[in-house]
C-alpha positions as CSV (number, residue, x, y, z in Angstrom):
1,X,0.0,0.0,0.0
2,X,1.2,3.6,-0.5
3,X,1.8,6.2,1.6
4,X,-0.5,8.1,0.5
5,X,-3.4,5.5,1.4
6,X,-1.3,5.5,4.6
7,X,-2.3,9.3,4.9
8,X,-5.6,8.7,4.4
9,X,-5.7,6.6,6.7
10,X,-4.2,8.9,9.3
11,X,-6.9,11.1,8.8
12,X,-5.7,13.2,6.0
13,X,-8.6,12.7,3.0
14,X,-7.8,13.6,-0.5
15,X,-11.7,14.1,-1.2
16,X,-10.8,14.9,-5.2
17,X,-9.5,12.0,-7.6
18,X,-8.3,13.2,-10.8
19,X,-8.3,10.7,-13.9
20,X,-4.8,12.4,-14.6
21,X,-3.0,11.7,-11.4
22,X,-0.2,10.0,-13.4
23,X,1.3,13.3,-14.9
24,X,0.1,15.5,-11.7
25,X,2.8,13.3,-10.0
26,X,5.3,13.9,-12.4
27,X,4.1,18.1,-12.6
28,X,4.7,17.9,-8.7
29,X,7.7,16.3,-8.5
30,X,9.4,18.7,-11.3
31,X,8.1,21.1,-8.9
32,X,9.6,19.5,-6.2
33,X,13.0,19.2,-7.7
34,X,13.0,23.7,-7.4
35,X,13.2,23.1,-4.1
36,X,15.0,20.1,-3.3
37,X,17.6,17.8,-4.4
38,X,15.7,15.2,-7.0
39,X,13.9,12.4,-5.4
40,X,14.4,8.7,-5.6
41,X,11.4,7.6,-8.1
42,X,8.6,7.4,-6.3
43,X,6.8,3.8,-5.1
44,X,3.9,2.6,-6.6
45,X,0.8,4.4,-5.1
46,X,-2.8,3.5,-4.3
47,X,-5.5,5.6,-5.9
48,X,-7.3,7.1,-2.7
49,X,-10.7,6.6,-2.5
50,X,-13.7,9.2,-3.7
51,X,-15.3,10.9,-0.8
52,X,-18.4,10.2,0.2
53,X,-21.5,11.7,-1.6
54,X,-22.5,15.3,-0.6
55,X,-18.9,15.7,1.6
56,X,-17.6,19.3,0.6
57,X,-14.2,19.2,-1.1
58,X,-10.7,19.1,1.2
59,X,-8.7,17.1,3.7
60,X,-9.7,16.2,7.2
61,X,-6.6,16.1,9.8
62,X,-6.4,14.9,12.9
63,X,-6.2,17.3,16.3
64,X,-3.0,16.5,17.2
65,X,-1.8,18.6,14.3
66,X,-3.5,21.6,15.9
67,X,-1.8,20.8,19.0
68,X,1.9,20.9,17.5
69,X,4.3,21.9,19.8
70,X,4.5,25.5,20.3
71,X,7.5,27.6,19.5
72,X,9.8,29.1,21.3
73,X,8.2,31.4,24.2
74,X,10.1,34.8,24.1
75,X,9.9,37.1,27.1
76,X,10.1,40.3,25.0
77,X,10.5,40.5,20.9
78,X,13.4,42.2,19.4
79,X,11.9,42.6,16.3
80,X,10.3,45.8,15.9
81,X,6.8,45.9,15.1
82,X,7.3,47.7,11.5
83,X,9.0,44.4,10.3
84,X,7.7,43.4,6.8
85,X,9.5,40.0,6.4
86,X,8.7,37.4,9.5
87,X,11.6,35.4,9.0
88,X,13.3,37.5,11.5
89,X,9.9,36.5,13.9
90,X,10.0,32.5,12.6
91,X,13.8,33.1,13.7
92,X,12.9,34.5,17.2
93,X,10.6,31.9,17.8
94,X,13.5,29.2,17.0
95,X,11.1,27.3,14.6
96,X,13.1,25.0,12.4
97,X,12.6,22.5,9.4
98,X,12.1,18.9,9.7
99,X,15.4,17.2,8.2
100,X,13.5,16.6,4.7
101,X,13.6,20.5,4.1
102,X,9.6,20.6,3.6
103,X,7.5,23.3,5.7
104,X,5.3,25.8,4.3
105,X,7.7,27.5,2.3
106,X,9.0,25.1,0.4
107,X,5.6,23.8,-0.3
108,X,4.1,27.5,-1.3
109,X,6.9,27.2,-4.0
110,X,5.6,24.0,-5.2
111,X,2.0,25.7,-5.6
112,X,2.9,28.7,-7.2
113,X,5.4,26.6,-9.8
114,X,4.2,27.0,-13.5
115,X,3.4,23.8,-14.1
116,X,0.6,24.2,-10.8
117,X,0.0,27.3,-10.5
118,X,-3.1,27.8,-12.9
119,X,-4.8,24.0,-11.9
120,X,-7.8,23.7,-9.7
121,X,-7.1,24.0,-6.0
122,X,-7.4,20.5,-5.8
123,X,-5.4,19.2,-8.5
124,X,-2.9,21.4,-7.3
125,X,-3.1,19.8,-3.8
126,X,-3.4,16.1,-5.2
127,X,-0.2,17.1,-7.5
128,X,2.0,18.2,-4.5
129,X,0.7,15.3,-1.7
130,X,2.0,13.0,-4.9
131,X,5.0,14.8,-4.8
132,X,5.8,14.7,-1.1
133,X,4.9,10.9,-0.9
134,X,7.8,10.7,-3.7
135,X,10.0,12.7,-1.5
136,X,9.3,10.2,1.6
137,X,7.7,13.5,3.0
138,X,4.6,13.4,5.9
139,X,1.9,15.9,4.8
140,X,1.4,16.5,8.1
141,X,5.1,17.9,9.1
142,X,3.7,20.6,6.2
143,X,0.9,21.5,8.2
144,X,2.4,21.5,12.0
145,X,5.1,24.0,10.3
146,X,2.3,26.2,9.2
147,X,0.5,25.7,12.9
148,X,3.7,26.5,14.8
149,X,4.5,29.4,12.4
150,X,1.3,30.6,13.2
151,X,1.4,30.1,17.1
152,X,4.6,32.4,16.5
153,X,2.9,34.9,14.8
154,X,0.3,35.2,17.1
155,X,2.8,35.5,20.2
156,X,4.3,37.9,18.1
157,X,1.6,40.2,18.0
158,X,0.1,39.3,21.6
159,X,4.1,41.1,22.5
160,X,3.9,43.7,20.7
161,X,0.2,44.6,22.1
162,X,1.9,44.2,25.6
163,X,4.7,46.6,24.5
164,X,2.0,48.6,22.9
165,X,0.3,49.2,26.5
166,X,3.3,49.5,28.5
167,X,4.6,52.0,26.1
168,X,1.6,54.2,25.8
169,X,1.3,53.8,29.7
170,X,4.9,55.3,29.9
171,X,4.2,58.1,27.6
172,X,0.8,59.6,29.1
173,X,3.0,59.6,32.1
174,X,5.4,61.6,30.7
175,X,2.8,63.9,29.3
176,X,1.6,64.5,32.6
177,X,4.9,65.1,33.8
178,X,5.3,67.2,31.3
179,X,2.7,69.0,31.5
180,X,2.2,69.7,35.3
181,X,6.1,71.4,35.0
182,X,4.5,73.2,32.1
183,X,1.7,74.7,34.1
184,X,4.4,75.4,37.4
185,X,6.5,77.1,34.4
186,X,4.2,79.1,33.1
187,X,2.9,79.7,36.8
188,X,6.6,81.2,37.8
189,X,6.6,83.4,34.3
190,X,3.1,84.7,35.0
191,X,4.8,85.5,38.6
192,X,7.9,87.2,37.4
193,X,6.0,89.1,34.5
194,X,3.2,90.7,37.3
195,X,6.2,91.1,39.4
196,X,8.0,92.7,36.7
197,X,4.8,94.9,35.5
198,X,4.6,96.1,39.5
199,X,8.1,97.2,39.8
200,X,7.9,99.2,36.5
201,X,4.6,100.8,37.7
202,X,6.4,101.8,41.2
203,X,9.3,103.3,39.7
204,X,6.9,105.3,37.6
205,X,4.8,106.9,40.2
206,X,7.9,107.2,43.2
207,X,9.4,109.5,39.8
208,X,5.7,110.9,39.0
209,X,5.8,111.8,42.8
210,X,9.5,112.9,42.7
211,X,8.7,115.5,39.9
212,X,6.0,117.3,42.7
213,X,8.5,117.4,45.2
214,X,10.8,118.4,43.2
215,X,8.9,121.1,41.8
216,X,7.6,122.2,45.3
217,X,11.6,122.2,46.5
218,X,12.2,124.5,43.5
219,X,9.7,126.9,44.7
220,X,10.3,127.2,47.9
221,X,13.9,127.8,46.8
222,X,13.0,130.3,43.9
223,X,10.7,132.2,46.5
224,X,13.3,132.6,49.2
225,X,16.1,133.6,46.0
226,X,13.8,136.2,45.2
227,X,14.2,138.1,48.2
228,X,17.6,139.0,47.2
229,X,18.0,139.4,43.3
230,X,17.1,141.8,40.9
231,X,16.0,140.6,37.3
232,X,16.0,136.8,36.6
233,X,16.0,134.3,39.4
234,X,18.6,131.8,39.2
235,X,16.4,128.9,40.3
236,X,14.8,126.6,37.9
237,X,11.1,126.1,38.2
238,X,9.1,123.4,36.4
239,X,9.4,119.9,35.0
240,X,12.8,119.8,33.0
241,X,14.1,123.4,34.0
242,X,17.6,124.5,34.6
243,X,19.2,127.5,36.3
244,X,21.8,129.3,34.1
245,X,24.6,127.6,33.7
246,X,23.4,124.5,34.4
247,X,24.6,121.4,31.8
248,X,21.1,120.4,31.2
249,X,20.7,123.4,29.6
C-alpha cells in the first residue's frame, strides 16, 4: 500500500480524484525538484478513494496537528513591530525544518510553480501530496510548520500589544509630567512678569511723585532767591528746568 493510502488513513482525506493523477505526480515532482535535491522515483501508489457523496471538497486532519508543539516562548520581541518579512519572527521563535527541508515555504513554491500554479485548488493539492509521498515526506510535518509558524505569529503580535500598552502607559505619564512642570512654568513666568509689571509701575509713580517734590523744592527755593536778586532768578522752576549755567541746559 502507498503512503499516501497511509495518509488517508491517518486522517488526512484527498476528497478529489483526478483521472490524470499520473502526470500530476510527475508536474509535482518537477516542482519539487526547485526546491530540493531530485527524489528517488517514487513507489507505486494507491488511488485514494472518492469521498463520500455530498462531503464538501478538502482534507480532514487529525487534532494533534493543531496541538503541535508551540514555539519558542520569548519574554520580550526584538523585532520591531514595523518588520515586513517574518523570518526574523519564525527566527525568534526558534522554529526550524524537519530534516527533509519541507515546511510551508518550500511547499508555497511547489503551488505557485508553472506547471501548478493555474490547476484547480485540488489538483494542485493532489499534485503536490504525490510529490511529497515521492519525497518520503509526511503531509502533516507541512501542516504543523504552518501551525507552529502561526502560534509564533500570534505571540508575536500578543508582545507587541503588551509593548503597545506598556509604552503608551509610559508616555501619558510623561505627558503629565510634562505638563504639570509646564503649568508650574508658566505659573513662575506669569509671577515674574506681574512682578516685573509692579516694579515698572512703582518706579513710575515714586518718579511721578518725585517730579511734585521736586517742583515744590524749587519753589520754595525760587521764593526765598527772590528776596535778594534783581531781574532773573537763578532757580529753575518746572518739570525739566535748569538755572543758568546748568549742563542740562
Amino acid at each position: 500500500m502507498g503512503r499516501l493510502s497511509d495518509l488517508v488513513n491517518k486522517g488526512v482525506k484527498l476528497i478529489v480524484v483526478d483521472p490524470e493523477a499520473e502526470s500530476l505526480a510527475a508536474e509535482a515532482d518537477a516542482a519539487a525538484e526547485r526546491a530540493t535535491a531530485p527524489p528517488p522515483p517514487p513507489p507505486a501508489r494507491t488511488p485514494a478513494p472518492a469521498p463520500p457523496a455530498g462531503r464538501a471538497a478538502g482534507r480532514q486532519v487529525g487534532p494533534s496537528v493543531a496541538q503541535a508543539a508551540p514555539p519558542r516562548r520569548v519574554a520580550q520581541s526584538e523585532v520591531p513591530a514595523s518588520v515586513d518579512d517574518f523570518t526574523a519572527v519564525y527566527k525568534e521563535a526558534g522554529i526550524t525544518l524537519e530534516p527533509h527541508g519541507y515546511g510551508v515555504d518550500r511547499v508555497a513554491e511547489m503551488l505557485s510553480g508553472k506547471r501548478l500554479a493555474t490547476l484547480a485548488r485540488e489538483v494542485k493539492a493532489t499534485a503536490v501530496l504525490a510529490a511529497l509521498e515521492a519525497a518520503r515526506v509526511d503531509v502533516q510535518d507541512v501542516i504543523e510548520d504552518g501551525v507552529r509558524r502561526d502560534k509564533a505569529l500570534d505571540a508575536f503580535e500578543a508582545a507587541k500589544e503588551r509593548e503597545l500598552v506598556e509604552r503608551k502607559g509610559q508616555n501619558e505619564a510623561r505627558v503629565q509630567s510634562l505638563k504639570k512642570d509646564l503649568d508650574e512654568l508658566l505659573r513662575k513666568i506669569n509671577t515674574e512678569i506681574e512682578k516685573l509689571k509692579q516694579e515698572s509701575a512703582d518706579a513710575e509713580k515714586a518718579f511721578a511723585e518725585l517730579q511734585v517734590r521736586k517742583r515744590q523744592e524749587e519753589q520754595r527755593l525760587f521764593d526765598v532767591i527772590a528776596h535778594f536778586v534783581e531781574g532773573a532768578n537763578p532757580i529753575s522752576t518746572g518739570p525739566g528746568s535748569a538755572a543758568p549755567g546748568d549742563p542740562r541746559r
